[in-house]
N, C-alpha and C positions, 0 to 999 in steps of 0.2 A: 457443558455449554461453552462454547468459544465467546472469544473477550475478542472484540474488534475496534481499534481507535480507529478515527476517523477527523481528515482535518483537509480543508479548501479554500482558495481564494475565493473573491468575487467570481469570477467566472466558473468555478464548479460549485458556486454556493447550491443553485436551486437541484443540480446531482445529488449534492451530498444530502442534502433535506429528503428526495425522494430515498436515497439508498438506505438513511438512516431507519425509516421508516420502516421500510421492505425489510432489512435484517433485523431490525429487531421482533418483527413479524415472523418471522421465519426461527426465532429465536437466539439469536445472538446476544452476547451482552455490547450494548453500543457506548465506545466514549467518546464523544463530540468536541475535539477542539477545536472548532470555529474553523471557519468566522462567521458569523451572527446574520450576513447581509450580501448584497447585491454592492454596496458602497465599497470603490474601488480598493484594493489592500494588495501588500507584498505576500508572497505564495511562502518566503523562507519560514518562518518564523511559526506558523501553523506545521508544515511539513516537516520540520525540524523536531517539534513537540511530539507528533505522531514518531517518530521516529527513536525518541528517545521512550516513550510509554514502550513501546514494543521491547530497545533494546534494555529494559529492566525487568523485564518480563510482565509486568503489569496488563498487555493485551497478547492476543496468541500472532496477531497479525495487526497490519496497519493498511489504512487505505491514504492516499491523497490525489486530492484532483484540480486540479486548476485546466485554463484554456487546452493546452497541446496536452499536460500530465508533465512533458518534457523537462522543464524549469526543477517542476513537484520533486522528479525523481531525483534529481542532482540535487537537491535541497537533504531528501531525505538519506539519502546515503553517505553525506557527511557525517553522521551517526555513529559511532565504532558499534558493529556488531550488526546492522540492517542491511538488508542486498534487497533494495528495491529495483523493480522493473515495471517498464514503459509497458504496458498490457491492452492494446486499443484493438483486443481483437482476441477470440480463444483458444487460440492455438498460441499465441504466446504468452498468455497464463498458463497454459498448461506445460512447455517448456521452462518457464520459470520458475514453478514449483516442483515440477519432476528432475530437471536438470541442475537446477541451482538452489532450490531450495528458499528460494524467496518469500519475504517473511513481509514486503509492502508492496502492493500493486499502486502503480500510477496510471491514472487515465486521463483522456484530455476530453473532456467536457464539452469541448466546442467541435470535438470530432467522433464521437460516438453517443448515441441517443441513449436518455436514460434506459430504457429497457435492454439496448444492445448489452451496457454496461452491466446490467444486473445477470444478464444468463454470461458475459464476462467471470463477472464474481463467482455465478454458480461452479463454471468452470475451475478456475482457483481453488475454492473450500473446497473441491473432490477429488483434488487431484495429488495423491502424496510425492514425498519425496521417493526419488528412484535407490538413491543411498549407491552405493559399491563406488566406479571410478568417478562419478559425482562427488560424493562424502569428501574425496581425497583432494579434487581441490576446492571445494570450500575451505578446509581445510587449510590450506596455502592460504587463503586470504583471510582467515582469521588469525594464520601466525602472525600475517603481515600487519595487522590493525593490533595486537600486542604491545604495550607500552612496554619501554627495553627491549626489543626483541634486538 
């Protein structure tokens, strides 16, 4: 069973509620770091969280969603260890995970309909990494995020 956190502002609150839903429907394990509401809030602080869950391994993936996703993904890739990507459409889930290996998708909520978002997702969960001249730089960017390096 995959482990999927899942964390949004105000503006992807009622996304994340329906996704939360839908994946664990579908059988995922869901970890909901908020937020709780519609009541306005800063996007860091959630996206940050997700992004620390994933990079301890505690989830296999992370989601975050706010307005654009934009804000989301710069929040979550402060993270040493996460390569989240901007995903508002399935072709670049599918270069994300095949190419890069991305381990958080960001969506913007106010630009994709929950259902676009979910065969989104679909596309992400099926789609592996390609590994070979890929593998090698990620690679490079995780020398880079190395304390001492």
């Amino acid at each position: 069973m995959k482990r999927v956190a899942i964390g949004s502002d105000h503006a992807g609150y009622e996304m994340k509620v329906f996704l939360v839903h839908e994946l664990a429907h579908r059988g995922f394990e869901v970890t909901d770091l908020g937020t709780d509401s519609v009541e306005s809030t800063d996007y860091p602080s959630f996206c940050i969280s997700v992004g620390e869950v994933v990079a301890r391994g505690d989830a296999d993936w992370g989601i975050v969603l706010g307005g654009s996703g934009q804000g989301e993904q710069i929040a979550a890739n402060k993270v040493r260890g996460v390569r989240a990507a901007l995903c508002n459409d399935p072709h670049y889930a599918r270069l994300a995970r095949s190419h890069n290996d991305a381990n958080v998708i960001s969506i913007g909520a106010r630009i994709v309909a929950p259902q676009f978002a979910l065969d989104i997702l679909d596309v992400w969960v099926g789609t592996p990494f390609d590994g070979g001249r890929h593998k090698r730089r990620i690679d490079l960017i995780a020398e880079y995020e190395r304390p001492n390096r």
